[in-house]
VOFIMI-971979 format. One record per residue (C-alpha): x negated, z, y negated; residue number from 1; residue in one letter. Coordinates in Angstrom, 3 decimals, always signed. Layout:
<zases>
+----------+----------+----------+-----+--------+
!       px !       pz !       py ! num ! residu !
+----------+----------+----------+-----+--------+
!        X !        Z !        Y ! NUM !      A !
...
+----------+----------+----------+-----+--------+
</zases>
This chain:
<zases>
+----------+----------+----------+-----+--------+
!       px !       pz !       py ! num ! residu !
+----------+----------+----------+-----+--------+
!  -13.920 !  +38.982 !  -41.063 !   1 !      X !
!  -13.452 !  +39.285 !  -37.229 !   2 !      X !
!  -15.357 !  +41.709 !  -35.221 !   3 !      X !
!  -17.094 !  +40.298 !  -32.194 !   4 !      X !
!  -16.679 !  +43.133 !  -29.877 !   5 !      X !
!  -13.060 !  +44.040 !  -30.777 !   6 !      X !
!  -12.173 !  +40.401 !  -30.376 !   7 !      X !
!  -13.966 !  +40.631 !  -27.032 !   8 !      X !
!  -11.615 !  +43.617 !  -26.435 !   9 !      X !
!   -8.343 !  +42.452 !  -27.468 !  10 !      X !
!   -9.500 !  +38.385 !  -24.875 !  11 !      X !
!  -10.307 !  +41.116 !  -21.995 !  12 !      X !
!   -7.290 !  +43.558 !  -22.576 !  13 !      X !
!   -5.214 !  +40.620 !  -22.333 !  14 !      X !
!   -6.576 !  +39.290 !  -19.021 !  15 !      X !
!   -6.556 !  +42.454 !  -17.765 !  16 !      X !
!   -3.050 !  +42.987 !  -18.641 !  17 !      X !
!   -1.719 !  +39.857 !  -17.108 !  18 !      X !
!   -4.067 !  +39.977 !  -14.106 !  19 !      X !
!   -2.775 !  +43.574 !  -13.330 !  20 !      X !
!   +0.849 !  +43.144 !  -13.922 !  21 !      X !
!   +0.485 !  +40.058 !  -11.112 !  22 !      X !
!   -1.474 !  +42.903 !   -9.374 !  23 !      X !
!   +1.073 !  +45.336 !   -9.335 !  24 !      X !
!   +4.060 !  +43.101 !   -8.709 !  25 !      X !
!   +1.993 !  +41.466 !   -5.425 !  26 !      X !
!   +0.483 !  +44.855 !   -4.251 !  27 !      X !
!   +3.485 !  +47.357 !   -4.791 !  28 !      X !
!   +6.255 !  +45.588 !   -3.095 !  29 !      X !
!   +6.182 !  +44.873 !   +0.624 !  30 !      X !
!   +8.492 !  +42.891 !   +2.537 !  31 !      X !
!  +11.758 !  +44.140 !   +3.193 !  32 !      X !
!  +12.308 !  +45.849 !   -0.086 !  33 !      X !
!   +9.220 !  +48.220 !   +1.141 !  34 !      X !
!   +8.184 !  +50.054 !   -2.153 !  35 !      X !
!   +4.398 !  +51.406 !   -2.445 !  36 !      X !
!   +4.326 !  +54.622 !   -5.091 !  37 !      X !
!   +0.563 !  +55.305 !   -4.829 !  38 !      X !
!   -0.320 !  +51.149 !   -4.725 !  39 !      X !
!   +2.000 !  +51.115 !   -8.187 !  40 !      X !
!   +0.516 !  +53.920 !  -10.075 !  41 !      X !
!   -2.862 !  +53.019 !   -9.572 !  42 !      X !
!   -1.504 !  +49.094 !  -10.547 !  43 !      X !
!   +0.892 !  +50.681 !  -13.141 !  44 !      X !
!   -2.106 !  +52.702 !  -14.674 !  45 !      X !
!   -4.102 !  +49.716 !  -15.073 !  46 !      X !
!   -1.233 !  +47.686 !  -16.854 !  47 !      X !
!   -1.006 !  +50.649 !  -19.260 !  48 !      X !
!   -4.889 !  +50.691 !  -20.038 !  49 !      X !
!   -5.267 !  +47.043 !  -20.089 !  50 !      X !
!   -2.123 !  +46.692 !  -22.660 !  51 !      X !
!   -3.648 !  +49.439 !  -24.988 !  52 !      X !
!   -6.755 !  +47.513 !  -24.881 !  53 !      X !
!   -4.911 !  +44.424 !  -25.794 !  54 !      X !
!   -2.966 !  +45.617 !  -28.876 !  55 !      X !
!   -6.145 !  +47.905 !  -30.215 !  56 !      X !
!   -8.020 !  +45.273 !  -29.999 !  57 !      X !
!   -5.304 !  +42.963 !  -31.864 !  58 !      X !
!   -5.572 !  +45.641 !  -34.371 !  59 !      X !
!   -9.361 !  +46.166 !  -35.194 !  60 !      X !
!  -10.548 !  +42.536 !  -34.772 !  61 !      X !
+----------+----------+----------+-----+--------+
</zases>
């Protein structure tokens, strides 16, 4: 039987994940091969969370 709320975790882990990986990639890199290290931890961090959401909530639903 699925759980409701961990299914609702693993849908917004996963939207998350994507959304913040397109985040990162957009807000990290400049123009001219400019590189942002505080913009890409915070966007990196987020990736990270969102993806654990993702697979623990591929695992308890």
């Amino acid at each position: 039987m699925i759980n409701q709320g961990w299914a609702l975790a693993c849908e917004l882990g996963f939207l998350g994940w994507v959304g913040c990986t397109i985040g990162f990639i957009f807000r990290a890199f400049g123009d001219k091969d400019a590189f942002y290290g505080r913009r890409a931890l915070f966007w990196g961090s987020l990736v990270v969370i969102f993806y654990a959401l993702w697979v623990l909530g591929m695992v308890r639903a």
